[in-house]
Biopython code that builds the backbone (N, CA, C, O; Angstrom):
import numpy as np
from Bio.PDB.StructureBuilder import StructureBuilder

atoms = [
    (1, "UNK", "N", (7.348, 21.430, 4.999)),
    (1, "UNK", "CA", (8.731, 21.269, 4.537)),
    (1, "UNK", "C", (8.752, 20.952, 3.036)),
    (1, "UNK", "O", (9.573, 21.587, 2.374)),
    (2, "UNK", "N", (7.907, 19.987, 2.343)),
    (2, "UNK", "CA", (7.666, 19.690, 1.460)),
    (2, "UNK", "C", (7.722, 20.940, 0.087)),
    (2, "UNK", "O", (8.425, 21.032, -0.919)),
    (3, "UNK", "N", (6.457, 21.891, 0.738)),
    (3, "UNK", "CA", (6.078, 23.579, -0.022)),
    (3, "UNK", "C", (7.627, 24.371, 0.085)),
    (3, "UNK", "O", (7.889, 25.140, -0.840)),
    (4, "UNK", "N", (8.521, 24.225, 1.042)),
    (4, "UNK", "CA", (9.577, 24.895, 1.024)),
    (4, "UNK", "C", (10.725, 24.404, -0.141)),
    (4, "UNK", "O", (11.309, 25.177, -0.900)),
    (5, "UNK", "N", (10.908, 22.842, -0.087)),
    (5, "UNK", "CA", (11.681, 22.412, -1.494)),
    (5, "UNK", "C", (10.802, 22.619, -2.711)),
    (5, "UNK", "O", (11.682, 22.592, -3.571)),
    (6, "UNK", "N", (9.910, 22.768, -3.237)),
    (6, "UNK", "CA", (9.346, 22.716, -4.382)),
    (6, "UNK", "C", (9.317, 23.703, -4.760)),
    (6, "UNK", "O", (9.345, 23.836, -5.983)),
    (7, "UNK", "N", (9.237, 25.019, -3.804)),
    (7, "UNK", "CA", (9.874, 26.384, -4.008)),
    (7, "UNK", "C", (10.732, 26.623, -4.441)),
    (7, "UNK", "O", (10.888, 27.500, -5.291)),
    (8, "UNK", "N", (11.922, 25.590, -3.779)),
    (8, "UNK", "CA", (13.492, 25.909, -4.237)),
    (8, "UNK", "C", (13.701, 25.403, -5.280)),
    (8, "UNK", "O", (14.847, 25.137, -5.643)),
    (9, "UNK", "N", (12.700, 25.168, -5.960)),
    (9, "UNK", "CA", (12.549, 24.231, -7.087)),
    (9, "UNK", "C", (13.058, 24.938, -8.494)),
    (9, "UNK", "O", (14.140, 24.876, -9.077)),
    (10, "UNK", "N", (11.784, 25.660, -8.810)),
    (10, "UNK", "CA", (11.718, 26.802, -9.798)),
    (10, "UNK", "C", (13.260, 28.292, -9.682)),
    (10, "UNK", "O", (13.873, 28.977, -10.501)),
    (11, "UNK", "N", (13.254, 28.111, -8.039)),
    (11, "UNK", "CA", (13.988, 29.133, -8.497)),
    (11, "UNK", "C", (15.657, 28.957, -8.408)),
    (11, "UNK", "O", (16.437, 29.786, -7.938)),
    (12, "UNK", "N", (16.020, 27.526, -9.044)),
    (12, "UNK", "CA", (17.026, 27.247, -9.094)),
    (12, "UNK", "C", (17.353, 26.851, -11.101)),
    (12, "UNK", "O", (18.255, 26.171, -11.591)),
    (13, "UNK", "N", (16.377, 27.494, -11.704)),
    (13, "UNK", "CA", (16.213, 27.904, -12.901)),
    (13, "UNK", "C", (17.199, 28.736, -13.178)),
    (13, "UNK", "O", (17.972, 28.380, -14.067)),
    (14, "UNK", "N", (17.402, 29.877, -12.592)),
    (14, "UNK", "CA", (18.992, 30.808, -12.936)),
    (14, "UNK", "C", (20.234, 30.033, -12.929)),
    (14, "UNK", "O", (20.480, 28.909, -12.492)),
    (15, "UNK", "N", (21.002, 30.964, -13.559)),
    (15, "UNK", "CA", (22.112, 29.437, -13.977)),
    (15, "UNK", "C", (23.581, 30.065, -12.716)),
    (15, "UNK", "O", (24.490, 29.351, -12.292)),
    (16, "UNK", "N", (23.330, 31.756, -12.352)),
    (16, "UNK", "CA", (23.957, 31.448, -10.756)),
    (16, "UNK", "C", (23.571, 30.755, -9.468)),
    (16, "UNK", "O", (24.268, 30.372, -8.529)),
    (17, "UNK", "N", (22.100, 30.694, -9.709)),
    (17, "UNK", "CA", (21.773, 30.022, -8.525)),
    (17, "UNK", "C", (21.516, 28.662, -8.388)),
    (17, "UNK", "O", (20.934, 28.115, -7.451)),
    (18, "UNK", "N", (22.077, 28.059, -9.571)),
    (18, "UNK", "CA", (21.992, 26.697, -10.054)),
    (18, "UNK", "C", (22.682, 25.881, -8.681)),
    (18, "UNK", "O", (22.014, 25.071, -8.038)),
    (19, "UNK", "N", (24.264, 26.256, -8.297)),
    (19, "UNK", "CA", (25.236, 25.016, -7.296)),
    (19, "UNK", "C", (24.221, 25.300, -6.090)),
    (19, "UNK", "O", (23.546, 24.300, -5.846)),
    (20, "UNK", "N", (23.917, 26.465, -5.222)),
    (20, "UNK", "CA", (23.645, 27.102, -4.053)),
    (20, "UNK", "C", (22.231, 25.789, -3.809)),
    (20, "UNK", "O", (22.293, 24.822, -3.050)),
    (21, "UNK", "N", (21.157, 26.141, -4.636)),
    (21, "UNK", "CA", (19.935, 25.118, -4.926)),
    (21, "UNK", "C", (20.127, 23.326, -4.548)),
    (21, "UNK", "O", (19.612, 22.477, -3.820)),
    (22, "UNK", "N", (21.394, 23.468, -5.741)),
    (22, "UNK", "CA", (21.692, 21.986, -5.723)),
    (22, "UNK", "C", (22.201, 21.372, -4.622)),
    (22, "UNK", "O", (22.281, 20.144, -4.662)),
    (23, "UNK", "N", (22.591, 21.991, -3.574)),
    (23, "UNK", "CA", (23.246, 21.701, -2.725)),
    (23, "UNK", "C", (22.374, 21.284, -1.232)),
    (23, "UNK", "O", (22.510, 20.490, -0.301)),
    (24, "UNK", "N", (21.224, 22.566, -1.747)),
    (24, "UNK", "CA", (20.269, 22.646, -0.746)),
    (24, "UNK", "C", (19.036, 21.250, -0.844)),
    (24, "UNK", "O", (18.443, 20.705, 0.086)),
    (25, "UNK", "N", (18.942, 20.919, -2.613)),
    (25, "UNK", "CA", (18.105, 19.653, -2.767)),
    (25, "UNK", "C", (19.040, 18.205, -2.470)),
    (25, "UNK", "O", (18.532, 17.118, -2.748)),
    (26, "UNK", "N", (19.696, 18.240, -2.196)),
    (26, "UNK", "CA", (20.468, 16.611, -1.969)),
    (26, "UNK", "C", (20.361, 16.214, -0.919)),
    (26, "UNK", "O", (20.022, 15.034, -0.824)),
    (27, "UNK", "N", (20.586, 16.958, 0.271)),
    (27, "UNK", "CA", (19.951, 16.272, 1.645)),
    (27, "UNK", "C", (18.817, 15.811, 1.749)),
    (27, "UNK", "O", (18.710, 14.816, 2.466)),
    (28, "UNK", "N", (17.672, 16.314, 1.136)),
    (28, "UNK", "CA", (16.747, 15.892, 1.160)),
    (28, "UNK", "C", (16.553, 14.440, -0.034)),
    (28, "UNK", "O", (16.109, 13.371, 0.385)),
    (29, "UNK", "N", (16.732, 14.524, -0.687)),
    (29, "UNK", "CA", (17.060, 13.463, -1.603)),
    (29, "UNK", "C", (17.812, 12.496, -1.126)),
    (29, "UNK", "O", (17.882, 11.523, -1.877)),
    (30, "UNK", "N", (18.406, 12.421, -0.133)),
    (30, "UNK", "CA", (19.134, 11.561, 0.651)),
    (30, "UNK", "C", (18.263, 11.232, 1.272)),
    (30, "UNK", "O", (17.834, 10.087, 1.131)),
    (31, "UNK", "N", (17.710, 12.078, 2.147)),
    (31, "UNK", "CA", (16.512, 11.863, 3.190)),
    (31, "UNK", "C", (15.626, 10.756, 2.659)),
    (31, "UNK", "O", (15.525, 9.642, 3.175)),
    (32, "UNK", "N", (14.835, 11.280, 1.302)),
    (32, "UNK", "CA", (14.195, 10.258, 0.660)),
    (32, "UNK", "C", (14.558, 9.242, 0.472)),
    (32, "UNK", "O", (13.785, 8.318, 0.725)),
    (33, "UNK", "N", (15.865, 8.953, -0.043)),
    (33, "UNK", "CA", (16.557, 7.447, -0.468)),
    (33, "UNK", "C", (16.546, 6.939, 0.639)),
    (33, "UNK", "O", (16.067, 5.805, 0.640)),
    (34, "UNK", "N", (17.121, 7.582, 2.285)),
    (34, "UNK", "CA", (17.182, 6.596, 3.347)),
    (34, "UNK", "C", (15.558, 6.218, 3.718)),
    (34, "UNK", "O", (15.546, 5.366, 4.607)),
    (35, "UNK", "N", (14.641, 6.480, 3.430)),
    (35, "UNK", "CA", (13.354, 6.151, 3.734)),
    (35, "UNK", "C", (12.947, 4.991, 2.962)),
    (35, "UNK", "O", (12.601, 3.911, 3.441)),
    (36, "UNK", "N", (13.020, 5.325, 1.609)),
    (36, "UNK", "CA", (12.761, 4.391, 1.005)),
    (36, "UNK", "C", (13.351, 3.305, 1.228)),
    (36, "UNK", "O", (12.536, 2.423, 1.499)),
    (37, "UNK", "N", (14.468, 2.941, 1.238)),
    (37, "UNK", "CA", (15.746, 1.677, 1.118)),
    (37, "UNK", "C", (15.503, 1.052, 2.752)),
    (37, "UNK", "O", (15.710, -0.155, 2.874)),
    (38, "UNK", "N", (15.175, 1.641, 3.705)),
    (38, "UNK", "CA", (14.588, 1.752, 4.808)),
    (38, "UNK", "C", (13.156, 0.485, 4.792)),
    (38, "UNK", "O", (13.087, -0.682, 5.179)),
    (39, "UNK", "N", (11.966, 1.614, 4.013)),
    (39, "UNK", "CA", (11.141, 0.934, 3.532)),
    (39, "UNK", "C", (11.472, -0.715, 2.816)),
    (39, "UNK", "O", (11.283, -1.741, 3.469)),
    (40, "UNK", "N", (11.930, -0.717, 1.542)),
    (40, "UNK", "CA", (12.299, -1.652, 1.076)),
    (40, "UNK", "C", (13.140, -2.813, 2.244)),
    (40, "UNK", "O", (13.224, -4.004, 1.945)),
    (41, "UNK", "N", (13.633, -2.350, 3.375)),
    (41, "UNK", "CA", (14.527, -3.525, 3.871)),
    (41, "UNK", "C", (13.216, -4.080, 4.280)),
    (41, "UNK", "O", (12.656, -5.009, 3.697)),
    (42, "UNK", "N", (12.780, -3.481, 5.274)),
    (42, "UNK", "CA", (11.512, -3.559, 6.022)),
    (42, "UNK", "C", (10.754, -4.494, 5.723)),
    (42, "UNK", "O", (10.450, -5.460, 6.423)),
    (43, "UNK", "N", (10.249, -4.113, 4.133)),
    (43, "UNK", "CA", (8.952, -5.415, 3.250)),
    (43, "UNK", "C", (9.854, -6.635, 2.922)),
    (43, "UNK", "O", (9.368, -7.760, 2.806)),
    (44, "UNK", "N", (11.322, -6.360, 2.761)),
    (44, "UNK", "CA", (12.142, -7.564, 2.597)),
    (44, "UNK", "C", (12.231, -8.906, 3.478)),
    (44, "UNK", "O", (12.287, -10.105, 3.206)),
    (45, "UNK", "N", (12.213, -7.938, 4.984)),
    (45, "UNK", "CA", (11.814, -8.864, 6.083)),
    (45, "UNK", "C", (11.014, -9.237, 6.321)),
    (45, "UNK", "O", (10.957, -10.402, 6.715)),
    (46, "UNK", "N", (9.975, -8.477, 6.219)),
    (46, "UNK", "CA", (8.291, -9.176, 6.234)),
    (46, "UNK", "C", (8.141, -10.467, 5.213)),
    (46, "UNK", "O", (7.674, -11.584, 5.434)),
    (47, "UNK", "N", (8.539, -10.069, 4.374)),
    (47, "UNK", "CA", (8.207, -11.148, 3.249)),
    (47, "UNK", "C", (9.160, -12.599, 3.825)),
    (47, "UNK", "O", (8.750, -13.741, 4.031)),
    (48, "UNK", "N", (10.282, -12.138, 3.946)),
    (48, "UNK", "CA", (11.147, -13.275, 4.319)),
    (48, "UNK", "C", (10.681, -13.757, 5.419)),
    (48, "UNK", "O", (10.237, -14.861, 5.105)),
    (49, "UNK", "N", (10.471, -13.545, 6.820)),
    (49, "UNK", "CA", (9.705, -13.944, 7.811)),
    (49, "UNK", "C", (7.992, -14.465, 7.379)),
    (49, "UNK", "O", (7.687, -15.631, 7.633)),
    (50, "UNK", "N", (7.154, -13.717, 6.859)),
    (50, "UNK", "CA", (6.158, -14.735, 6.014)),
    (50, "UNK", "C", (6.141, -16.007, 5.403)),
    (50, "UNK", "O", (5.322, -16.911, 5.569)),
    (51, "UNK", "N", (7.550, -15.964, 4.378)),
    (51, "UNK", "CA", (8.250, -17.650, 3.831)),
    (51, "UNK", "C", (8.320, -18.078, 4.915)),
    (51, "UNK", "O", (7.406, -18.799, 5.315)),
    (52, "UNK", "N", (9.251, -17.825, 5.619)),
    (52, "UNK", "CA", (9.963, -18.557, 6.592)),
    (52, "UNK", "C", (8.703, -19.414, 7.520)),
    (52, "UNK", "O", (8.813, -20.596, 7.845)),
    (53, "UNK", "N", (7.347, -18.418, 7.898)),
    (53, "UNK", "CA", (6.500, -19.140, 8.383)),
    (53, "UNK", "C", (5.839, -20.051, 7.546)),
    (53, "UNK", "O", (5.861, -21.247, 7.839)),
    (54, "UNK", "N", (5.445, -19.782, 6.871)),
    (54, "UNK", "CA", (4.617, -20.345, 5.826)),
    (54, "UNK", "C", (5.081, -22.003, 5.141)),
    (54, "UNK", "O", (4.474, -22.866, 4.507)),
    (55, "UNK", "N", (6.581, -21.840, 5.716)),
    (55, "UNK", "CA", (7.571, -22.822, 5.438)),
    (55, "UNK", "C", (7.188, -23.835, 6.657)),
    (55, "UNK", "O", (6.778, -24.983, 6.486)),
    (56, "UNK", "N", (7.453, -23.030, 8.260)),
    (56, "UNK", "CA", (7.077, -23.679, 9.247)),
    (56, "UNK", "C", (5.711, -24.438, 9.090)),
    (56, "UNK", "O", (5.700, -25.658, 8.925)),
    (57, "UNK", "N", (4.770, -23.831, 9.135)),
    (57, "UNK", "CA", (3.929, -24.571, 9.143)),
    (57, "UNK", "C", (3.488, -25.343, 8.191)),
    (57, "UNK", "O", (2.930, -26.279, 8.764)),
    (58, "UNK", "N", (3.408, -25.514, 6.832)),
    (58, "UNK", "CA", (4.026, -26.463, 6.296)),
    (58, "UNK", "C", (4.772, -27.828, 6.429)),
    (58, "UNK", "O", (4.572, -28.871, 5.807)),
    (59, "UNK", "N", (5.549, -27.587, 7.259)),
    (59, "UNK", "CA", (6.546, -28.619, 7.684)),
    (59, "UNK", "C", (5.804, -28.931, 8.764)),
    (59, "UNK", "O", (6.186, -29.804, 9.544)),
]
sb = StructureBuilder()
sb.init_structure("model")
sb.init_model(0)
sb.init_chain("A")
sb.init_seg("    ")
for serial, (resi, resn, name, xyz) in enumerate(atoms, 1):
    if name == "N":
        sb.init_residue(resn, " ", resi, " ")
    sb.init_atom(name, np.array(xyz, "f"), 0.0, 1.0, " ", f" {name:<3s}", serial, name[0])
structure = sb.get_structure()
C-alpha cells in the first residue's frame, strides 16, 4: 500500500492532476495522524500509570 502512495506521489506533479492526487493523499494522511495521536495517547498512559506506580510504591 505504501509503493502505491509514493507512486501517486510523483505523478501528481501535473498541475491537472494536482486536486484528483490531493484528494487521494489525505486519507491516508489522516490514517497516519490517527496512528500516531493513537500512539502518543497510548505512551501518555503508560507513562502516567508508571508515575502513578512509582508514586504508589513510594508511599
Amino acid at each position: 500500500m505504501t509503493l502505491s502512495t509514493f507512486t501517486a506521489i510523483p505523478s501528481s506533479t501535473p498541475k491537472d492532476q494536482m486536486p484528483r492526487p490531493d484528494q487521494l493523499n489525505t486519507p491516508p494522511q489522516s490514517f497516519f495522524q490517527s496512528i500516531l495521536n493513537a500512539s502518543v495517547q497510548v505512551l501518555m498512559i503508560i507513562l502516567i500509570h508508571t508515575r502513578l506506580r512509582s508514586k504508589d510504591y513510594t508511599l
